[in-house]
N, C-alpha and C positions, 0 to 999 in steps of 0.2 A: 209145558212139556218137560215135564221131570226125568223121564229117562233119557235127555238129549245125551250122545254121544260125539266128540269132537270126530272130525274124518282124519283116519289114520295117514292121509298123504300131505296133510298140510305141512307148510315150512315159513321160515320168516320170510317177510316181501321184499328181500334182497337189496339194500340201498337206493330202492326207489319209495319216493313220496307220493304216498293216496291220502288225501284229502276226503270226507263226508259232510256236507253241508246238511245239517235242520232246518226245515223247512217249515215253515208255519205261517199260511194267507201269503203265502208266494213271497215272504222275508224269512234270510236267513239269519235266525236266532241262535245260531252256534255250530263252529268249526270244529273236526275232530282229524288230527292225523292218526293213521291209523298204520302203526309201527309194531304190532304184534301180528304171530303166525293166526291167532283166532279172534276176532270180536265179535263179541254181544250187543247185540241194544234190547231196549225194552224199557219197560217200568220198573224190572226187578230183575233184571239178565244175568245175575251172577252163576258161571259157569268157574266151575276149577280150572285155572291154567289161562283163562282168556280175558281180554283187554274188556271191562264192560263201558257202554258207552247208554248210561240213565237217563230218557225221553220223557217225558211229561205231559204227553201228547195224547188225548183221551182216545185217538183212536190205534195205540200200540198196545198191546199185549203185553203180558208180562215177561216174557221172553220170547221175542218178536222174531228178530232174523238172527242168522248170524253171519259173517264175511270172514272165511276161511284163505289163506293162501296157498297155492301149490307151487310144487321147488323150480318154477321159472319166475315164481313171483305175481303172477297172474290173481286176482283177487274172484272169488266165486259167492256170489252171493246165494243164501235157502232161506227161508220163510220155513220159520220151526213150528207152523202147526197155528198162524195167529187170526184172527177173527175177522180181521179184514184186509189182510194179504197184502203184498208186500209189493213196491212199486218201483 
């Protein structure tokens, strides 16, 4: 999804700590805190301005979802358009 645009309300997650666990056959294979107003995952998630978080994972997209935050800190997760949707 090459025309993604980031969402105009997001804000940084205010001094609280979100954690994203990778998951692969029910272990997790990698931690990510996730201290920016926008992150990417995917195979190739690189967005201007946003934290990307690179998967490996045959069944992610190349720009899979993204986790936006808004100014209470609240994390929002979208499924940018990926092939097998987002969980």
């Amino acid at each position: 999804m090459s025309t993604y645009s980031p969402p105009k309300w997001m804000a940084d997650p205010r001094n609280k700590i979100w954690k994203l666990d990778e998951i692969k056959n029910g272990v997790v294979v990698d931690s990510h805190e996730l201290n920016a107003s926008l992150v990417t995952f995917g195979r190739t998630p690189e967005i201007k301005g946003a934290h990307a978080i690179i998967t490996a994972h045959e069944s992610c997209s190349r720009l899979h979802a993204r986790i936006a935050f808004d100014s209470t800190g609240i994390p929002w997760l979208r499924d940018l358009g990926s092939g097998n949707g987002t969980k």
